[in-house]
C-alpha positions as CSV (number, residue, x, y, z in Angstrom):
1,X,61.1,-25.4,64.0
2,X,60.3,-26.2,60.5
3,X,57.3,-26.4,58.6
4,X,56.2,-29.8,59.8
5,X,54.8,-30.0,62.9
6,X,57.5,-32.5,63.7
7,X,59.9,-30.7,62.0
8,X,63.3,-29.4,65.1
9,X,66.5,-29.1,65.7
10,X,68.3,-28.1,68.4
11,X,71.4,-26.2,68.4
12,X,73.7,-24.3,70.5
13,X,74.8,-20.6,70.7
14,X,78.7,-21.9,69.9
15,X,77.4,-24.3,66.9
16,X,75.5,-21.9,65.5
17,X,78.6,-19.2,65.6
18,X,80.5,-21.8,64.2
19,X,77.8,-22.1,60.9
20,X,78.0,-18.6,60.8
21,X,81.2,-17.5,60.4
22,X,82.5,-21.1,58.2
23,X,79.5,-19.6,55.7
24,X,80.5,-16.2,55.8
25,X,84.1,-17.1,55.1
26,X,82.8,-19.3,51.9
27,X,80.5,-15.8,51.4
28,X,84.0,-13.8,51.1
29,X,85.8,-16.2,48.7
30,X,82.7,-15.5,46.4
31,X,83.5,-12.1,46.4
32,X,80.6,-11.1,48.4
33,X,81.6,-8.1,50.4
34,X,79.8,-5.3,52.5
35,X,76.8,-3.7,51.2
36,X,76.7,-6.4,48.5
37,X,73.4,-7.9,47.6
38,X,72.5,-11.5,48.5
39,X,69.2,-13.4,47.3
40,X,68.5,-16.6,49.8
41,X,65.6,-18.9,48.3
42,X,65.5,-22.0,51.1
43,X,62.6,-23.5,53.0
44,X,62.4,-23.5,56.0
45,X,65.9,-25.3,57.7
46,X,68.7,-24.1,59.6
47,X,70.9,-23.5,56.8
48,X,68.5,-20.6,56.0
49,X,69.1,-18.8,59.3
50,X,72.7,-19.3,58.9
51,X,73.1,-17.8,55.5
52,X,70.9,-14.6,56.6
53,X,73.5,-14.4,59.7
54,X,76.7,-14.9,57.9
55,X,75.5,-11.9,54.9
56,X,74.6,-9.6,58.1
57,X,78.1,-10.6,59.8
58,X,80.1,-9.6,56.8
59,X,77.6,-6.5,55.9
60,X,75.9,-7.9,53.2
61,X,72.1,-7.1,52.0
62,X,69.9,-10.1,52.1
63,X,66.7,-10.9,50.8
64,X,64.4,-13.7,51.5
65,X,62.2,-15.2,48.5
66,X,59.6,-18.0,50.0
67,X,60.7,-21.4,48.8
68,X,57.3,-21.9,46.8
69,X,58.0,-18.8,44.4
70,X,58.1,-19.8,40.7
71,X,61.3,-19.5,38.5
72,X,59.2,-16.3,37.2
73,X,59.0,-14.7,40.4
74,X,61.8,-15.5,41.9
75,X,64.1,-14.1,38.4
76,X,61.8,-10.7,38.9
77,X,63.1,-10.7,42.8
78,X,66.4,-11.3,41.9
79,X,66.5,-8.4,39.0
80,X,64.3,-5.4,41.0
81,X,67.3,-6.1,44.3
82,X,70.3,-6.2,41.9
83,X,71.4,-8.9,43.5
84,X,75.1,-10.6,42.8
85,X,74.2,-14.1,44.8
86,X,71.9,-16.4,44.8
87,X,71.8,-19.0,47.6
88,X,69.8,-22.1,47.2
């Protein structure tokens, strides 16, 4: 569910795998490897589950940074984690 009260989507177990492991192969031609960090700033939407699944199938740190952050606070976030992706 998203946000919006009307806000859903459904999806199965197999489609969801599928997401998963297409983004953590895109994650591994960007170099991202295990124990690298990985910032994700989305709202809300199914891509952001799937990016926090694919870092944690390929062993990479995430972190989350609420949608509504500034440019300020999200730069500070991304500096104090040291991370080497952002994912928007």
């Amino acid at each position: 569910e998203g946000n919006e009260p009307g806000d859903s989507m459904k999806i199965t177990y197999r489609e969801l795998l599928h997401k998963v492991c297409q983004f953590a192969n895109i994650l591994r031609s960007q170099g991202v490897k295990k124990g690298d960090r990985v910032s994700i700033y989305l709202p809300m939407i199914l891509e952001l589950v799937v990016a926090m699944l694919a870092c944690a199938r390929i062993g990479a740190l995430h972190s989350v940074v609420f949608a509504g952050f500034s440019a300020d606070s999200l730069c500070e976030r991304i500096l104090d984690c040291g991370c080497s992706l952002l994912i928007t």
